[in-house]
Backbone as a chain_set.jsonl record, in Angstrom:
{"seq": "XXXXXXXXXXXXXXXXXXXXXXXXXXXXXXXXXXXXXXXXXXXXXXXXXXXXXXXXXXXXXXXXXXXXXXXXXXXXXXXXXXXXXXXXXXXXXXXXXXXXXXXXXXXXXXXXXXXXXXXXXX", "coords": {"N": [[137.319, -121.041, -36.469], [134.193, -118.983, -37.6], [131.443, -119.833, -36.257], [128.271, -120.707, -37.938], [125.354, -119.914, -37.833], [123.126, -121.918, -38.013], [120.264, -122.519, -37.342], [118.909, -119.844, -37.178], [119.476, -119.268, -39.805], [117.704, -121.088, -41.011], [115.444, -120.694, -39.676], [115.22, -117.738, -40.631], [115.008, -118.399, -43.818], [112.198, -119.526, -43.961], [110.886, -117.22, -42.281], [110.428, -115.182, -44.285], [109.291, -117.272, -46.043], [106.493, -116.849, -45.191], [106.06, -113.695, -44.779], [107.441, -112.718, -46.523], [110.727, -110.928, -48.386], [110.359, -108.199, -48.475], [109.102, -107.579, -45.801], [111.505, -108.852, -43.512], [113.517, -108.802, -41.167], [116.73, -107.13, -41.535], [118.991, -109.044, -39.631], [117.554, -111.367, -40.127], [118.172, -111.498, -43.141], [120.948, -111.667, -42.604], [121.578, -114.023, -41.41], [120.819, -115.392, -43.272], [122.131, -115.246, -45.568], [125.057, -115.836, -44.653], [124.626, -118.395, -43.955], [124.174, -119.24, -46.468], [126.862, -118.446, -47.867], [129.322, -119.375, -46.568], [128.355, -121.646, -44.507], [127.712, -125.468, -44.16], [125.877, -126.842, -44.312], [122.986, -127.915, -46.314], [120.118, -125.085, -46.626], [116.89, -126.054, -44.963], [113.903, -126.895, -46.15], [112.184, -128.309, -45.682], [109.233, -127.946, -43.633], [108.763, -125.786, -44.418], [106.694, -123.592, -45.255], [104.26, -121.482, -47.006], [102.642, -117.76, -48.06], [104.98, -116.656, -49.32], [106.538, -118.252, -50.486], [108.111, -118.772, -52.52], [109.949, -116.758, -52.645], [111.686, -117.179, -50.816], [113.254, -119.32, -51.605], [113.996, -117.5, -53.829], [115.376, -116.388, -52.8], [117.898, -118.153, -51.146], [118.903, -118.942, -54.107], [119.365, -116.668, -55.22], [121.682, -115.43, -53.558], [123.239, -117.231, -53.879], [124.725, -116.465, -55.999], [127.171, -115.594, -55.666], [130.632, -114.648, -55.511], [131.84, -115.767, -53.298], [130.643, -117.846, -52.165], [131.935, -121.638, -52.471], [132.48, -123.695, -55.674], [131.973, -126.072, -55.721], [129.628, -125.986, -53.984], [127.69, -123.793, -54.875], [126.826, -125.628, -56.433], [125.941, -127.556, -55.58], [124.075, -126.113, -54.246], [122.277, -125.431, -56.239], [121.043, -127.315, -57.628], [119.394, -128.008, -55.049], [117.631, -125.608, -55.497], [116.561, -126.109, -57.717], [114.754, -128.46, -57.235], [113.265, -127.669, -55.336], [111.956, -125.343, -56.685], [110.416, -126.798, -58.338], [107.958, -127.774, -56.83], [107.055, -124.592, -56.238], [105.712, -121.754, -57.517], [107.922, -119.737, -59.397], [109.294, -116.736, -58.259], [108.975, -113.319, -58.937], [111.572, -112.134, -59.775], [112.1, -109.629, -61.434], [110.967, -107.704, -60.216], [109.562, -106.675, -57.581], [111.132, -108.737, -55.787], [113.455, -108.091, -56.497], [114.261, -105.689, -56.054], [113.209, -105.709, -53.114], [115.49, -106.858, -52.761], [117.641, -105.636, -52.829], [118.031, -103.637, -51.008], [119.062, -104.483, -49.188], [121.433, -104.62, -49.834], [123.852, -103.076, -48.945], [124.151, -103.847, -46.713], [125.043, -106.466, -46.258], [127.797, -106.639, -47.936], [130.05, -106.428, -46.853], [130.269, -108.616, -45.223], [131.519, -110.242, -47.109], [133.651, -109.794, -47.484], [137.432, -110.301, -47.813], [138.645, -110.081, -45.046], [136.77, -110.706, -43.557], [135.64, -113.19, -44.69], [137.822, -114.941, -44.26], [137.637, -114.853, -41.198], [135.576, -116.538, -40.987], [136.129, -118.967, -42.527], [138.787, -120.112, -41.414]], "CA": [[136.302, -120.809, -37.481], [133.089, -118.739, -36.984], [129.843, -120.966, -36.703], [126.974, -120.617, -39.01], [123.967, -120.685, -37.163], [121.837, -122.525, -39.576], [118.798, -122.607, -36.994], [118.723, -118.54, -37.118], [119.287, -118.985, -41.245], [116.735, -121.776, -41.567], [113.858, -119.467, -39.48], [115.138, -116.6, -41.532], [113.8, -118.68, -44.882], [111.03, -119.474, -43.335], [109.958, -116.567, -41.88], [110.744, -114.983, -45.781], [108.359, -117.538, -46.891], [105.529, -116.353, -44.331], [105.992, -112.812, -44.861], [108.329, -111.918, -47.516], [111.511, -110.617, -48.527], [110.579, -107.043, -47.829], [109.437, -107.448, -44.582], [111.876, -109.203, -42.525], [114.931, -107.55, -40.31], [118.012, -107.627, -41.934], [119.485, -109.801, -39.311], [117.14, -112.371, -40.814], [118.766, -111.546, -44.321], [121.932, -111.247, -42.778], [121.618, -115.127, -40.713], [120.653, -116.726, -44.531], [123.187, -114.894, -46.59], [126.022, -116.388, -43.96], [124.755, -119.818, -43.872], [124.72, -119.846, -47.884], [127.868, -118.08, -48.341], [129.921, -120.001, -45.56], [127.94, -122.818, -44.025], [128.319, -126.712, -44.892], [124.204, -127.513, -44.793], [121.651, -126.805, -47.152], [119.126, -124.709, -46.137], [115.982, -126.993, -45.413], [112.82, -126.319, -46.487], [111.248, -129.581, -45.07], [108.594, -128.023, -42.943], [108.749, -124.059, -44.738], [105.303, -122.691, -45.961], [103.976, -119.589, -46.874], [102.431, -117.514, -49.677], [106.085, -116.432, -49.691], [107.832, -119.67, -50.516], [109.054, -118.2, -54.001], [110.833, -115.522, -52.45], [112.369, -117.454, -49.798], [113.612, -120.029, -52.926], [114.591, -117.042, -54.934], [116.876, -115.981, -51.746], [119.11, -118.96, -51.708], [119.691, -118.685, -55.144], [120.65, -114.94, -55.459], [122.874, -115.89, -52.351], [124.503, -118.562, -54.19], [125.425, -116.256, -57.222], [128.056, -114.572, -55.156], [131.839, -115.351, -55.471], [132.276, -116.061, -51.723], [130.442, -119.488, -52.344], [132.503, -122.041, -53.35], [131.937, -124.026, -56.71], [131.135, -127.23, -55.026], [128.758, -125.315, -52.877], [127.419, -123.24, -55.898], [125.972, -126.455, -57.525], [124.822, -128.56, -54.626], [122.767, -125.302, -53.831], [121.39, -124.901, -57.786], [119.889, -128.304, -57.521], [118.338, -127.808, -54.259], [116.839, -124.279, -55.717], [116.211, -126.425, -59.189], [113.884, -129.197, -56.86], [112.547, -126.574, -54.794], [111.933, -124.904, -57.321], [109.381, -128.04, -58.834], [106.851, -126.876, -56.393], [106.49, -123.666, -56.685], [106.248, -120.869, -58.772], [109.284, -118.883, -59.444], [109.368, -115.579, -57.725], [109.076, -112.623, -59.932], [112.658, -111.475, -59.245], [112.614, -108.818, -61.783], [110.46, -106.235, -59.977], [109.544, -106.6, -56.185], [112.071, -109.213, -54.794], [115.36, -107.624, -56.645], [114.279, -104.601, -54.673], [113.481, -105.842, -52.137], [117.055, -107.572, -52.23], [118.507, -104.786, -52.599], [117.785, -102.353, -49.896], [120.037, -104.983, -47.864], [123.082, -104.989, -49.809], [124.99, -102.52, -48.412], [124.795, -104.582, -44.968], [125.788, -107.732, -46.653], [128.683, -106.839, -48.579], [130.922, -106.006, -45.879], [130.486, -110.239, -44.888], [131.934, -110.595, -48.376], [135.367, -109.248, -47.744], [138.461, -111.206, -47.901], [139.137, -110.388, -43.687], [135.441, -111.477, -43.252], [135.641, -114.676, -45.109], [138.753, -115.525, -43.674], [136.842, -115.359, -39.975], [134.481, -118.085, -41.273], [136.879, -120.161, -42.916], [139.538, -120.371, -40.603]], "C": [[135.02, -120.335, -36.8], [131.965, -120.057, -37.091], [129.295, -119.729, -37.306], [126.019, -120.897, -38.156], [122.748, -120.918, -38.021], [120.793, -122.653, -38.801], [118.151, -121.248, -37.082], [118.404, -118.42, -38.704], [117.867, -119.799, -41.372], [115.227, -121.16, -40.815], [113.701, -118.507, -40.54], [114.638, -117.133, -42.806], [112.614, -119.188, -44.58], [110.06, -118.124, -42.699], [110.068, -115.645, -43.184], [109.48, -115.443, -46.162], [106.756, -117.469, -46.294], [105.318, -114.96, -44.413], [106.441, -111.523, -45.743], [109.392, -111.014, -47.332], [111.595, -108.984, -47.677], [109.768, -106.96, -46.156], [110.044, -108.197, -42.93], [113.082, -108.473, -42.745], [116.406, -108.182, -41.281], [119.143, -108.789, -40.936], [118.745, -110.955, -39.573], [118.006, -112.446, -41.959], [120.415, -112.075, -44.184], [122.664, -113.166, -42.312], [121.591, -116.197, -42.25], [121.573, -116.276, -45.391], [124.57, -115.668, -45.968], [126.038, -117.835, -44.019], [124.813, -120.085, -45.662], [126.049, -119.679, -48.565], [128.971, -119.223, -47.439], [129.366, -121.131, -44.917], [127.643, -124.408, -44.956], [126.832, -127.352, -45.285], [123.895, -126.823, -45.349], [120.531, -126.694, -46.288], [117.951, -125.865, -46.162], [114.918, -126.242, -44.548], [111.625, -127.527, -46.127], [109.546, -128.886, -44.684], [108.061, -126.318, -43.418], [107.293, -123.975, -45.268], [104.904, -121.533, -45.598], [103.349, -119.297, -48.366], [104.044, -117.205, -50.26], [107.198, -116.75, -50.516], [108.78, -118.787, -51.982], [110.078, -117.642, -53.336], [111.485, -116.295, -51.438], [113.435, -118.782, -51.13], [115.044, -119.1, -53.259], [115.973, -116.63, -54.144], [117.706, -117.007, -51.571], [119.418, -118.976, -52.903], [120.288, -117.727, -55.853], [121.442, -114.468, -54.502], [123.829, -116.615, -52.946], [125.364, -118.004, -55.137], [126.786, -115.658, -56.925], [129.519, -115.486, -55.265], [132.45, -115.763, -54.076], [132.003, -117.531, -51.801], [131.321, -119.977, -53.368], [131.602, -123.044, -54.439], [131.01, -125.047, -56.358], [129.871, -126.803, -54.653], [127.372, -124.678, -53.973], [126.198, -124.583, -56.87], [125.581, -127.064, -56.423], [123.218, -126.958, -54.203], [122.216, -124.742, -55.002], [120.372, -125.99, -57.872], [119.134, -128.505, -56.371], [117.088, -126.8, -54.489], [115.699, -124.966, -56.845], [114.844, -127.536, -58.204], [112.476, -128.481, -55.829], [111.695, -125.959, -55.362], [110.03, -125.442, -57.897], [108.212, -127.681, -58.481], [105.92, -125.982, -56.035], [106.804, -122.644, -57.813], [107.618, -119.819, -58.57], [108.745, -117.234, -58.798], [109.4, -114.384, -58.955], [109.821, -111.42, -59.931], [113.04, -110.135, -60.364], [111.989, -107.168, -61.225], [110.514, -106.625, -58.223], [110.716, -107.365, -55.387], [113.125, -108.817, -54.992], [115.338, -106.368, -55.627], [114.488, -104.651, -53.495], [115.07, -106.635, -51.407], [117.911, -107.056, -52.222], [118.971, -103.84, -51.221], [118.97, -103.644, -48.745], [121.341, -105.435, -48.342], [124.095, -104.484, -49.122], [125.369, -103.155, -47.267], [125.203, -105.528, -45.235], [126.648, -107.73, -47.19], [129.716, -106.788, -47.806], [131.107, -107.815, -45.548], [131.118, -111.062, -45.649], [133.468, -110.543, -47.687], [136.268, -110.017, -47.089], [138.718, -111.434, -45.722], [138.19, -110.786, -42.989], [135.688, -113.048, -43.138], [136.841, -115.496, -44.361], [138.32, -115.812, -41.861], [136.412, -116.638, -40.485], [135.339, -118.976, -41.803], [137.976, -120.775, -42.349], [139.414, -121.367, -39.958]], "O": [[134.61, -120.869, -35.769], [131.858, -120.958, -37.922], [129.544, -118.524, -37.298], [125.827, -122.038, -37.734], [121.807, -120.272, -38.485], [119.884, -123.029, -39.541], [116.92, -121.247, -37.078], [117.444, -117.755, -39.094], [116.909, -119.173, -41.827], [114.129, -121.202, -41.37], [112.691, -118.306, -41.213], [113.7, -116.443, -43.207], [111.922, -119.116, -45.595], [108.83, -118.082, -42.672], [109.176, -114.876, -42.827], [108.592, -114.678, -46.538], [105.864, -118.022, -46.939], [104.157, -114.732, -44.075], [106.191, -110.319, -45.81], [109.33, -110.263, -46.358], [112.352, -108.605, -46.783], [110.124, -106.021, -45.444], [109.526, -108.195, -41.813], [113.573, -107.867, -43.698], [116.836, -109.308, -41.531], [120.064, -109.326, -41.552], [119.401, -111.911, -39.159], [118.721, -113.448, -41.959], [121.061, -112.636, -45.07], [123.766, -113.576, -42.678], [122.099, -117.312, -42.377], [121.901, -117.165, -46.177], [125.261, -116.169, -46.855], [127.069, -118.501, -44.109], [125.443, -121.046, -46.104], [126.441, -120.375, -49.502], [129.38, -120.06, -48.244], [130.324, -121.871, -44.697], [127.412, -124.444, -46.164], [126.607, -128.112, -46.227], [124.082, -125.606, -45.363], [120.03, -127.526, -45.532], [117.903, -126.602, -47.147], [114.793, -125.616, -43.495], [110.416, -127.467, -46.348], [108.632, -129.283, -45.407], [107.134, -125.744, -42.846], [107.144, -124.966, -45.983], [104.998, -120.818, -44.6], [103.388, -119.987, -49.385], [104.342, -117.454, -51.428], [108.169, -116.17, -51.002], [109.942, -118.393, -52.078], [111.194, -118.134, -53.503], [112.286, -115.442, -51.055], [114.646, -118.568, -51.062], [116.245, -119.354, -53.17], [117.131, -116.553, -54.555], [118.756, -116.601, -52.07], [120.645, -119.052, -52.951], [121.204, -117.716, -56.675], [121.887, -113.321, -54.488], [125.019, -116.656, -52.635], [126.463, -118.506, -55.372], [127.491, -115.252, -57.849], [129.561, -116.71, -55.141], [133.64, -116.062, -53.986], [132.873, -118.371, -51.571], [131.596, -119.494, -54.466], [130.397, -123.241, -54.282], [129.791, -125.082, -56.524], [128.94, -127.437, -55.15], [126.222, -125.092, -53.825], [125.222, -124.427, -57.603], [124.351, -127.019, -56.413], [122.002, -126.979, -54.015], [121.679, -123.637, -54.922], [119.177, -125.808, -58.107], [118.128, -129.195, -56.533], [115.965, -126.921, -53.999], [114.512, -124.658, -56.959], [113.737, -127.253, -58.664], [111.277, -128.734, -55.711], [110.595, -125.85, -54.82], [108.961, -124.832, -57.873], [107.368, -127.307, -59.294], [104.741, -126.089, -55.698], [107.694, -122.624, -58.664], [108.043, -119.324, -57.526], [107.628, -116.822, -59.112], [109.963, -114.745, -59.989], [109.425, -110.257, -60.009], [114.145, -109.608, -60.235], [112.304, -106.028, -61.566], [111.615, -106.842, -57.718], [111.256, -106.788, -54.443], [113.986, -108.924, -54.119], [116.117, -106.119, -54.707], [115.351, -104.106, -52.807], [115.512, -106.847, -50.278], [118.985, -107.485, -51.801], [120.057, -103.549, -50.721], [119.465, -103.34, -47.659], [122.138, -106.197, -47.797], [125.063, -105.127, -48.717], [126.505, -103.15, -46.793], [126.041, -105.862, -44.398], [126.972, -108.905, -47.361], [130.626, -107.368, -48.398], [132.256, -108.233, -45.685], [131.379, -112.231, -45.361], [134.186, -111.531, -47.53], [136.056, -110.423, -45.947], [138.893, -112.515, -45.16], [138.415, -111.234, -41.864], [135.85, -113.82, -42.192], [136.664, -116.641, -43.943], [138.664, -116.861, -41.315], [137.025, -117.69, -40.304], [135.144, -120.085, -41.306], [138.229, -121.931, -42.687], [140.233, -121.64, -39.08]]}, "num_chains": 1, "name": "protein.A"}
């Protein structure tokens, strides 16, 4: 089984919530999309601040919507987003962060695919 390096994902929301979605490297995007799709911890936000925080939020939870996460997985990481959530304001995912969440799909979908997932789960 591949590892998850959840200290590479948990900078990558962090440095998200310091600088925002659109400007960190896709191997940031690419370190928090892996640990939500495939990895066994939740992201933690213990120590995270930023004007960002929304957007680093809104990215585990438009990580989680994906069919790669399983169900289990899917709800322990809705109520982390949902408490998270408590403290700040919601991100305003219908204009700047969907964009900006876009411009990095094409490199993340490829981590999707069945001979992918099967690396990590193995």
């Amino acid at each position: 089984m591949a590892a998850v390096d959840t200290i590479a994902a948990n900078t990558a929301f962090a440095k998200v919530a310091r600088v925002g979605l659109g400007n960190v490297e896709l191997a940031d995007v690419r370190a928090a999309a892996l640990m939500v799709w495939y990895g066994q911890e939740d992201p933690t936000f213990d120590a995270v601040r930023g004007p960002h925080l929304d957007e680093a939020v809104a990215l585990v939870e438009r990580l989680s919507y994906y069919n790669v996460v399983p169900l289990a997985r899917k709800k322990a990481l809705k109520r982390l987003v949902q408490k998270l959530r408590a403290g700040v304001c919601p991100a305003d995912k219908g204009t700047s962060f969907e964009r900006n969440f876009q411009k990095y799909l094409a490199e993340l979908q490829p981590l999707q695919s069945r001979d992918f997932e099967a690396t990590m789960r193995s």
